[in-house]
C-alpha positions in Angstrom: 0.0 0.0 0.0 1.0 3.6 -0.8 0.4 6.8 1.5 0.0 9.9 0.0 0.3 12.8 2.0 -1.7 16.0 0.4 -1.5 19.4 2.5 -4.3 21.4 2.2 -3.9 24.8 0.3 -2.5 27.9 2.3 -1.5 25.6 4.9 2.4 25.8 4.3 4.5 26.3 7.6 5.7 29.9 7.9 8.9 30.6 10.1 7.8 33.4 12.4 11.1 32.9 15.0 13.4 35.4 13.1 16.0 33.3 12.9 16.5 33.5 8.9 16.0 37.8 8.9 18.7 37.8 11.7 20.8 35.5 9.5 20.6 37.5 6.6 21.0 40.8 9.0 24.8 39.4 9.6 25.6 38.6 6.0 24.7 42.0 5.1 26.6 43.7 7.6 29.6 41.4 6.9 29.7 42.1 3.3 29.5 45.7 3.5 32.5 45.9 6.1 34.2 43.2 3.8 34.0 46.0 0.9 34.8 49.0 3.6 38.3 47.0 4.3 38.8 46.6 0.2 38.3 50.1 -0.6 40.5 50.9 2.4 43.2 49.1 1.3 42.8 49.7 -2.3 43.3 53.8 -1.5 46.0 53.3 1.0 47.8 51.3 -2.1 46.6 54.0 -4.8 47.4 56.8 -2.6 51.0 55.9 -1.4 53.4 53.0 -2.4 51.8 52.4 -5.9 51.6 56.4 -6.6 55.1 56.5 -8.3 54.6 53.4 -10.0 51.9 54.2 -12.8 51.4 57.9 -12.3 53.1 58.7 -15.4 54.9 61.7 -13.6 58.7 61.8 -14.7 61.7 63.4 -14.0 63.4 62.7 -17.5 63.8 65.8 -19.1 65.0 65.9 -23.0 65.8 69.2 -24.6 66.5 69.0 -28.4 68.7 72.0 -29.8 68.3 72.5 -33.5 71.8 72.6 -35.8 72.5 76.0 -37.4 69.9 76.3 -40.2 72.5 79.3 -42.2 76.0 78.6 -43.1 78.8 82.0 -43.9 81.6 81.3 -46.3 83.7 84.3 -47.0 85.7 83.9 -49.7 88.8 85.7 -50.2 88.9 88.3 -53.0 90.8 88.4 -56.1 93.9 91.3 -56.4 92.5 94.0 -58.9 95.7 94.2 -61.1 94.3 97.2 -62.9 94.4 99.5 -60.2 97.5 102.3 -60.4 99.3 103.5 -57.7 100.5 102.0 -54.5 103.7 99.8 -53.5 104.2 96.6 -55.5 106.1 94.8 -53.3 106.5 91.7 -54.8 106.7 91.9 -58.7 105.5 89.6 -61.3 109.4 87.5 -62.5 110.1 88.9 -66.0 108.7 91.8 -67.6 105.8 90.8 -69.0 107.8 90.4 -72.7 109.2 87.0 -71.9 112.7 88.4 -72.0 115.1 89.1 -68.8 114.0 91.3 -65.9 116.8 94.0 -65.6 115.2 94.2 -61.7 116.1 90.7 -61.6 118.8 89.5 -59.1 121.9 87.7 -60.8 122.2 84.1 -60.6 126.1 83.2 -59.3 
């Protein structure tokens, strides 16, 4: 033989000792402090030994100085054999006629 036990509708046992609403009381409170602690931690870590780390700041300093964009070249200037007067100190060798300088100094 089989029993069957059939409970009548909206006769279902209802907990009215508080045990489960205190229960769930403490998990709440222990998961917020649980997060307090985190986020604690987490800006203590942020805020001081990890700050130099990834902050990005940097003392490296590079300074680039351009090369001179202009260069001078002075070139020295030809004699202007045209131009009369003044002391010729050194004097072309010969006379200009291919012959003997009389100027010349004697060969011993």
């Amino acid at each position: 033989m089989n029993q069957i036990n059939i409970n009548p509708p909206g006769a279902e046992p209802v907990d009215t000792s508080g045990d489960r609403m205190a229960a769930a009381g403490i998990n709440l409170i222990t998961v917020l402090i649980v997060l307090g602690v985190l986020a604690i931690i987490a800006w203590y870590l942020f805020t001081g030994p990890l700050r130099t780390v990834g902050s990005g700041s940097s003392t490296t300093n590079i300074n680039i100085n351009p090369g001179p964009t202009t260069v001078t070249i002075n070139t020295p200037s030809a004699p202007n054999p045209g131009a009369g007067g003044g002391n010729n100190n050194n004097p072309p060798p010969g006379d200009g006629t291919g012959g003997n300088n009389p100027n010349a100094p004697s060969k011993p």
